[in-house]
C-alpha positions in Angstrom: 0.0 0.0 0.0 1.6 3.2 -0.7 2.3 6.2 1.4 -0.7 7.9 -0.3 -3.2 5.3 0.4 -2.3 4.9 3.9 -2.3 9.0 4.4 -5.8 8.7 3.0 -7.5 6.2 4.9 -5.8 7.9 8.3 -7.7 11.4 7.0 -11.3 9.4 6.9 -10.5 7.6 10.2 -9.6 11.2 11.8 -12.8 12.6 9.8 -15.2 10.1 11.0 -14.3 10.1 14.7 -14.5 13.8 14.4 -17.9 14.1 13.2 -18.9 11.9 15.7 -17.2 13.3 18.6 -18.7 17.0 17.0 -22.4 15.4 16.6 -22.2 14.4 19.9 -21.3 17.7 21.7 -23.4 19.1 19.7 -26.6 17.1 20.6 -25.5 17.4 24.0 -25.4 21.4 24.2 -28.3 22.4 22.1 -30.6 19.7 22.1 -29.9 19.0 26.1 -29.3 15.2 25.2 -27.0 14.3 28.0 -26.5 10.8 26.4 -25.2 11.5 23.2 -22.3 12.2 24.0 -21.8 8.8 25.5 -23.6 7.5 22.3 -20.5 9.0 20.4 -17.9 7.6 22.5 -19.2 4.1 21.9 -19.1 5.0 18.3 -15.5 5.8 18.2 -14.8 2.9 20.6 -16.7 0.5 18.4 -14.7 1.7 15.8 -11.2 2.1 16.9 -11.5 -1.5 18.1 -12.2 -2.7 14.8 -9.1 -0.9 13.1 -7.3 -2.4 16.0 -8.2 -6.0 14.8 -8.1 -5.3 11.5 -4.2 -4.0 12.3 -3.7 -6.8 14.3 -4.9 -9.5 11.8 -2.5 -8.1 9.2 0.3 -8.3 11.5 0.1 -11.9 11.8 -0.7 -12.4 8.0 2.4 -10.6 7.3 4.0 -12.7 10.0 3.0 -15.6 8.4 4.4 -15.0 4.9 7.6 -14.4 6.3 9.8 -17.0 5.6 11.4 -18.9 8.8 15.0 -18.6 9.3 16.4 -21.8 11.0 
């Protein structure tokens, strides 16, 4: 994957826990839903766990093509 590709996917991970971080204060301070900000921190949570996965799966599959020096 190139430099580019990887720069690009970081700017819509940092996008998308923004706007959900944003939406959330934002509910929260003018529409006096004192839960939505919780509601967005379970969104990024959710989702930061599945890029961590993801990472981690990767890792090993890498791991695995890696030939074995003996």
């Amino acid at each position: 994957m190139s430099t580019f590709s990887v720069d690009a996917v970081s700017s819509k991970n940092y996008l998308f826990m923004a706007t959900a971080l944003l939406g959330g204060l934002l509910a929260e301070y003018f529409l006096g839903l004192w839960w939505a900000d919780y509601i967005a921190t379970g969104i990024i949570l959710a989702f930061v766990a599945r890029e961590a996965v993801e990472s981690y799966h990767e890792l090993h599959e890498e791991e695995s093509m890696a030939p074995v020096l003996s």
